[in-house]
C-alpha positions in Angstrom: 0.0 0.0 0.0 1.1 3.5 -1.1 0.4 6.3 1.8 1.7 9.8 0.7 1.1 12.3 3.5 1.2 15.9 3.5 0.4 18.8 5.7 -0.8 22.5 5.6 0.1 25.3 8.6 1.5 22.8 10.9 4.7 20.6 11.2 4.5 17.3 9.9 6.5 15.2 13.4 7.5 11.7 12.7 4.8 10.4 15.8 1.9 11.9 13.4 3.3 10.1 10.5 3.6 6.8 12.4 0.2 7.6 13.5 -1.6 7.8 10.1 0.8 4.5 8.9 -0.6 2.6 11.4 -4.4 3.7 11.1 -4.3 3.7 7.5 -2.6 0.3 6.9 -5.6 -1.4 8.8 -7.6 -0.6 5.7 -5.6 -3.1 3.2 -7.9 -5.8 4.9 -10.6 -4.6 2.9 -9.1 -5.2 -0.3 -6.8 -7.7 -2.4 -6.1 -4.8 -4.7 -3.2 -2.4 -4.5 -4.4 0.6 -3.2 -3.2 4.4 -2.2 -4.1 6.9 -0.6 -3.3 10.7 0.1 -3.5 11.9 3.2 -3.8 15.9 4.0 -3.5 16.9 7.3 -3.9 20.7 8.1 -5.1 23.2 10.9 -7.5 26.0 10.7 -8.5 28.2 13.1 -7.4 26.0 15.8 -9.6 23.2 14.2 -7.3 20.2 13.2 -8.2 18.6 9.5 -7.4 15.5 7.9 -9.1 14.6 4.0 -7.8 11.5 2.7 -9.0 9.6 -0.7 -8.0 5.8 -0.8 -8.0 4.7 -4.6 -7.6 1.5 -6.0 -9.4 -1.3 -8.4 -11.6 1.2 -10.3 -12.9 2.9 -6.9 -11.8 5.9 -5.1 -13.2 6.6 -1.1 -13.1 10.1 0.4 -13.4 10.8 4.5 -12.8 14.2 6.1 -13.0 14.6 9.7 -11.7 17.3 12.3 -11.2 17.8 15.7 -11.1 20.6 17.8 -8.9 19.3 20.4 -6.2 16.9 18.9 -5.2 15.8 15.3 -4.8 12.1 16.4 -8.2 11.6 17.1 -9.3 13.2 13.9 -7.3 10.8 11.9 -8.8 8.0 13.9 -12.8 9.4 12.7 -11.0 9.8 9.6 -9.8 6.3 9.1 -12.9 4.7 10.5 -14.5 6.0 7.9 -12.5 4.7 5.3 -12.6 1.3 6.9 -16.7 1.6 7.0 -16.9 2.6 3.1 -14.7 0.1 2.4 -16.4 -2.6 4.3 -19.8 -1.7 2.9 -18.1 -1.9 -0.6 -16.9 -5.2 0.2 -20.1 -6.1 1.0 -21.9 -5.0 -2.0 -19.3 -6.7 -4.1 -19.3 -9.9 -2.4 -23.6 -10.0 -3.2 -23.0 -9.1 -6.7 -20.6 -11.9 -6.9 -23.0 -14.9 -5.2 -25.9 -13.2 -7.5 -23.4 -13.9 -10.3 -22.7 -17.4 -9.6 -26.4 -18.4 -9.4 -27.0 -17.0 -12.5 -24.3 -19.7 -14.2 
């Protein structure tokens, strides 16, 4: 999996990198397919921002999320949901693939 990060108005420390890594990486469970995904990170008027879009196999997922209080937790609503599109999309797929083999 491909993870570029990058951040606006704030320093981008090696802890907040791990961070996103680590939360991001949990999402490769969700699909065989190589995937990437860009990560933004960035602070506004004391509101902390991440906006990440995951693409891979034809799809492409978007999550924003912010926090008032602390960038880690905003990647963490961030990544959950990423990891609940993803799901549902496995889902999905999975039906259209038993509704497939029924049909043969």
């Amino acid at each position: 999996m491909e993870i570029t990060i990058s951040a606006k108005h704030m320093e981008l420390t090696d802890a907040l990198k791990n961070h996103v890594e680590e939360r991001v990486i949990r999402i490769k469970k969700y699909s065989e397919h190589r995937l990437s995904a860009d990560i933004h990170l960035g602070v506004e008027k004391h509101r902390h921002q991440i906006h990440a879009t995951v693409k891979g196999a034809g799809a492409t997922y978007n999550s924003e999320a912010e926090d008032p209080q602390s960038m880690y937790k905003a990647i963490d609503l961030c990544v959950d949901k990423l990891e609940k599109q993803l799901r549902r999309s496995k889902k999905s797929n999975k039906a259209g693939d038993t509704i497939k083999n029924v049909a043969d």
